[in-house]
Backbone as CSV, one residue per row, in Angstrom:
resi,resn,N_x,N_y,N_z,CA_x,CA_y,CA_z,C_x,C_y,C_z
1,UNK,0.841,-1.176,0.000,0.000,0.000,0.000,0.891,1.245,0.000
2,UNK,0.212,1.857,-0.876,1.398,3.554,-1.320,0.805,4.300,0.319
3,UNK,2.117,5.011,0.757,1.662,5.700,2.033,2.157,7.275,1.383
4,UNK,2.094,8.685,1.324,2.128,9.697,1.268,2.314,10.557,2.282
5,UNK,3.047,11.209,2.181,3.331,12.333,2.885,2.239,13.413,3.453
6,UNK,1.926,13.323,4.237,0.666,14.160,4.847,0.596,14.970,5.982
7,UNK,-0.496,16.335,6.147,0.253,17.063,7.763,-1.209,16.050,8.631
8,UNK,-1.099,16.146,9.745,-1.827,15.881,10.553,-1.521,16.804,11.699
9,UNK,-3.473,17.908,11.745,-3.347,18.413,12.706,-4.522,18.312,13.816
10,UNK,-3.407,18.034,15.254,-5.189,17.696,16.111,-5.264,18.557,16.906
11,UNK,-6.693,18.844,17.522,-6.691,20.250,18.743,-5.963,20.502,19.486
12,UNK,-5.753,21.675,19.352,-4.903,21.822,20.344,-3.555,21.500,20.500
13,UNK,-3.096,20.728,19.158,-1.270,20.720,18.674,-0.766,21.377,18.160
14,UNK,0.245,21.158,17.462,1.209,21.920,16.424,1.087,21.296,15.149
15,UNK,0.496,21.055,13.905,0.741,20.059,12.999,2.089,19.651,12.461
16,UNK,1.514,18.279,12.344,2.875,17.281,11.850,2.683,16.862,11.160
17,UNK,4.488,16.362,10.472,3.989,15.795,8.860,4.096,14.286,9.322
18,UNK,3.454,13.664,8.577,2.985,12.016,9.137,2.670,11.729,7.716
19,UNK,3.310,10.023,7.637,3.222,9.393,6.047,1.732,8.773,6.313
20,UNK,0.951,8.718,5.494,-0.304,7.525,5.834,-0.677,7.255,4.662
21,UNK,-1.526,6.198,4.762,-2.415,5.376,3.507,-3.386,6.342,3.476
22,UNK,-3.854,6.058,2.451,-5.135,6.858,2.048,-6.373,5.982,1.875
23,UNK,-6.363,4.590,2.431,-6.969,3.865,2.180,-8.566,4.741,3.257
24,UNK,-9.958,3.980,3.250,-11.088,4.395,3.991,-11.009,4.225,5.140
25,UNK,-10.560,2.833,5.072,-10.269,2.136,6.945,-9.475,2.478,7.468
26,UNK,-8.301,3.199,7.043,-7.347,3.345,7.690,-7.481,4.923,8.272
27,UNK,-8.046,5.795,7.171,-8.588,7.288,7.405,-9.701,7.626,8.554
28,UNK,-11.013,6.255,8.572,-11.843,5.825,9.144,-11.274,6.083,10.670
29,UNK,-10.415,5.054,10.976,-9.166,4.970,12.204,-8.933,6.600,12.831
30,UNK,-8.561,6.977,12.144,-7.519,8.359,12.316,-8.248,9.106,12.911
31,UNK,-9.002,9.469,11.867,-10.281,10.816,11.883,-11.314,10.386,12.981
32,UNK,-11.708,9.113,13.801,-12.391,8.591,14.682,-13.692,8.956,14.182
33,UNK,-13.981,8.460,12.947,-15.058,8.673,12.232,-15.413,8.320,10.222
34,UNK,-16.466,8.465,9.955,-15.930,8.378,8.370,-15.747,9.739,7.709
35,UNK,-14.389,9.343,6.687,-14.120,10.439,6.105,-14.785,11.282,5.282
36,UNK,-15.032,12.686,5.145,-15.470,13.968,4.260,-13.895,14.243,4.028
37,UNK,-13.870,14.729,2.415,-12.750,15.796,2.391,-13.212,17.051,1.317
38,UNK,-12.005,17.713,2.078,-12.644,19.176,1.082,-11.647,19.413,0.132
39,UNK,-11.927,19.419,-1.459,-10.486,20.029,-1.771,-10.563,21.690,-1.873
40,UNK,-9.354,22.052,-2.092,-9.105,23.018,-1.708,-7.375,23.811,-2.496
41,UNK,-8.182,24.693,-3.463,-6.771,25.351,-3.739,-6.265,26.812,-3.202
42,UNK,-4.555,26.608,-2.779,-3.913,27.740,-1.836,-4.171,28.741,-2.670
43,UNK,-3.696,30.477,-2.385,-3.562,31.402,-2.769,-2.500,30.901,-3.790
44,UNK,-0.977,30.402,-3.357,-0.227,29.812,-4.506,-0.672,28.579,-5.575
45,UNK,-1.750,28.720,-5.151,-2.398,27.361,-6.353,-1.942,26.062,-6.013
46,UNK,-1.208,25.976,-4.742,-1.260,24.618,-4.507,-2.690,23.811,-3.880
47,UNK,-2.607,22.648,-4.665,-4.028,21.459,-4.395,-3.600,20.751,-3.263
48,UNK,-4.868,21.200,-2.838,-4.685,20.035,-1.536,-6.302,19.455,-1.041
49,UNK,-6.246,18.185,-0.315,-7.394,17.702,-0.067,-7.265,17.538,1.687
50,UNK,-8.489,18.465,2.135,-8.305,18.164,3.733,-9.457,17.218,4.257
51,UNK,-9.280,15.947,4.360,-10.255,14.934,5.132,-10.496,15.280,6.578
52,UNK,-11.539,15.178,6.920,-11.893,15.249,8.379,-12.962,14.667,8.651
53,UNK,-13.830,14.704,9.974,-15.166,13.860,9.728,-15.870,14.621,10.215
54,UNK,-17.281,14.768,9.255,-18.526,15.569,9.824,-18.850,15.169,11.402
55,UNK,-18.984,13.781,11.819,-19.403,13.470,13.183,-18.660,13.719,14.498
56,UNK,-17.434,14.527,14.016,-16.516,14.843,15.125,-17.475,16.415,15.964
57,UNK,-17.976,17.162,15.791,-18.950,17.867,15.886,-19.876,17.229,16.725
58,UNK,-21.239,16.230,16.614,-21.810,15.499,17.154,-20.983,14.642,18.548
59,UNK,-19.692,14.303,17.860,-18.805,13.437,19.432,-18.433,14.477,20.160
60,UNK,-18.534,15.555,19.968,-18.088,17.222,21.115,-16.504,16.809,20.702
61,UNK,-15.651,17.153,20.120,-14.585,16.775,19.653,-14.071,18.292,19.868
62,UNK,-13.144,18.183,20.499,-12.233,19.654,20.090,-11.915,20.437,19.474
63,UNK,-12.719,22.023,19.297,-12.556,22.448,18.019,-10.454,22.386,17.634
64,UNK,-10.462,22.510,16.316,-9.466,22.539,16.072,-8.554,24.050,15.326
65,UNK,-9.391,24.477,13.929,-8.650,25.729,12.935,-10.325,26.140,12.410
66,UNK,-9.906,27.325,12.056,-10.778,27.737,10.965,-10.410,28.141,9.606
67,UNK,-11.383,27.717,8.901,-10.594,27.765,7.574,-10.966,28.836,6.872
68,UNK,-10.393,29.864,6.337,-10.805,31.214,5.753,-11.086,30.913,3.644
69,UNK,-11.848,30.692,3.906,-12.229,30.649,2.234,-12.160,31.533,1.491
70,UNK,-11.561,32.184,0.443,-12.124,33.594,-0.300,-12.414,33.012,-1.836
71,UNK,-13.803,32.955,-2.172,-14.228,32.742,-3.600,-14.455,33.839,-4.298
72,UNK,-15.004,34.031,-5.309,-14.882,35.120,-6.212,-15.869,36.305,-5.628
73,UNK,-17.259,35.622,-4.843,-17.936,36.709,-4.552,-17.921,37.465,-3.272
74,UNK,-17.557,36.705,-2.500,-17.108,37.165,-0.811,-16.661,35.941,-0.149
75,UNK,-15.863,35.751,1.186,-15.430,35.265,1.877,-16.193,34.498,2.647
76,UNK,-15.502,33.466,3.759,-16.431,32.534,4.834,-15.726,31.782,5.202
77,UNK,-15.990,31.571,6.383,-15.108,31.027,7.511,-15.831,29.330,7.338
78,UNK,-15.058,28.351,7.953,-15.512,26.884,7.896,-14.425,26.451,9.248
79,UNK,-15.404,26.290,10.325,-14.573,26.043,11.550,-14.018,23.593,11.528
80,UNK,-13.470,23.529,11.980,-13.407,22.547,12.181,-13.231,22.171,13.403
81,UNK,-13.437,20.718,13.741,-13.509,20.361,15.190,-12.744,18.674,14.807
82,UNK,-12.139,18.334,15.448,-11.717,17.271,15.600,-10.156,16.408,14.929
83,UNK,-9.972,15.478,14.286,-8.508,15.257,13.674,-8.078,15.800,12.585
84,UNK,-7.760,16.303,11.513,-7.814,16.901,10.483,-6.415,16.003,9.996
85,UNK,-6.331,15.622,8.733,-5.305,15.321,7.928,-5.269,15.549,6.461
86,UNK,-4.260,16.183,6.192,-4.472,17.336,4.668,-2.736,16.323,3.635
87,UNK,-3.719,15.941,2.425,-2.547,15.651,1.482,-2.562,16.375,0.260
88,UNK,-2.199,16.531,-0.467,-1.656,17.116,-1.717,-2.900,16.524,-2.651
89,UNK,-3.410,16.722,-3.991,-4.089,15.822,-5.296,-3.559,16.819,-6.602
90,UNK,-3.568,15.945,-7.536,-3.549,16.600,-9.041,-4.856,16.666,-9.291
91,UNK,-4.617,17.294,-10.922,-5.648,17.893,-11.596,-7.157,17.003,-11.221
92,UNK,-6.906,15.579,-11.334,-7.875,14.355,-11.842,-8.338,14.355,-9.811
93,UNK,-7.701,14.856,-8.943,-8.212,14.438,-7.721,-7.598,13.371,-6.849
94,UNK,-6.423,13.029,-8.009,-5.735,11.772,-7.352,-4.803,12.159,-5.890
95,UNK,-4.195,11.337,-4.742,-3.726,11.806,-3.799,-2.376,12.068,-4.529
96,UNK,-1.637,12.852,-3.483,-0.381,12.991,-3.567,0.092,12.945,-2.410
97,UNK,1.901,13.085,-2.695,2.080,14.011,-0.861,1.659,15.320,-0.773
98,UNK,2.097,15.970,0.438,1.308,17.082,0.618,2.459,18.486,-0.006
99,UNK,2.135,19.007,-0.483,2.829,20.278,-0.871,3.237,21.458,0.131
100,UNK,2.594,21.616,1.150,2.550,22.307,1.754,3.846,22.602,2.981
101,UNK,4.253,23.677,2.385,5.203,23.826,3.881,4.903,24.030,5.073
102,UNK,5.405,23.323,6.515,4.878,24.078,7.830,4.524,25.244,7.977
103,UNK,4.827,26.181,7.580,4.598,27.439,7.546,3.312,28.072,6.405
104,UNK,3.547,27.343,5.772,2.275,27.067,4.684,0.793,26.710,5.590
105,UNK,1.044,25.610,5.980,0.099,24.906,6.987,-0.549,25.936,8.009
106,UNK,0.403,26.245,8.687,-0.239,27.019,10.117,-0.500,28.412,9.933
107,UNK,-0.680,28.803,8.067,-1.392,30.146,7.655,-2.488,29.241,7.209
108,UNK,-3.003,28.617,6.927,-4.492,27.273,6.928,-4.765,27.015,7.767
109,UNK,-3.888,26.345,9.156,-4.756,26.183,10.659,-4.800,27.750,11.531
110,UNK,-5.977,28.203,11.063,-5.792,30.225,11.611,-6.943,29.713,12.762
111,UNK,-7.019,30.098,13.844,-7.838,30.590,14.895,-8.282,31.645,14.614
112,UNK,-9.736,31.485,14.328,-10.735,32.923,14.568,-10.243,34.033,15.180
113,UNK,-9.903,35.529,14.722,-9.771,36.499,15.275,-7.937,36.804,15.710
114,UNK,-7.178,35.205,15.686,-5.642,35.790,16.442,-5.061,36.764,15.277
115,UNK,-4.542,37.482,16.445,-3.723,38.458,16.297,-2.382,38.062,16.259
């Protein structure tokens, strides 16, 4: 099984880069739930896909980042709560590793409002 380069960030940590499968069961595992992912392209146009699970919300799960969206017509926030693990995809959606530098990352994991 191909494993990829991926960040994993949980409440209340620092994110880390961690190799994992991308398999369901194994994401299933992680996320302590079944997987949703969002894709998602950076200001630098890098692709990335962030899995997390809708039911982490329902388990009172720790919020975690908020995610600042800007589409063409106005902006919006998308809070998350619980494990989050973000890999890289091409054009077609396929996984990759993750593109993203640490520093890349923790301008994506933003807390509402910090200064």
């Amino acid at each position: 099984m191909i494993k990829y380069r991926a960040i994993l960030k949980k409440p209340n940590e620092e994110p880390v880069f961690v190799y994992y499968s991308n398999s369901l069961k194994f994401l299933d595992g992680q996320l302590e739930g079944p997987p949703s992912a969002l894709k998602v392209t950076t200001s630098e146009g890098k692709k990335i896909s962030i899995f997390y699970t809708q039911e982490a919300v329902m388990k009172r799960k720790d919020y975690n980042f908020t995610l600042m969206v800007v589409p063409d017509k106005r902006k919006y926030w998308l809070d998350f709560c619980g494990n989050v693990i973000v890999f890289g995809r091409d054009e077609n959606d396929n996984l990759l590793d993750c593109p993203l530098s640490m520093e890349e990352a923790e301008e994506i994991f933003q807390v509402p409002y910090d200064r």
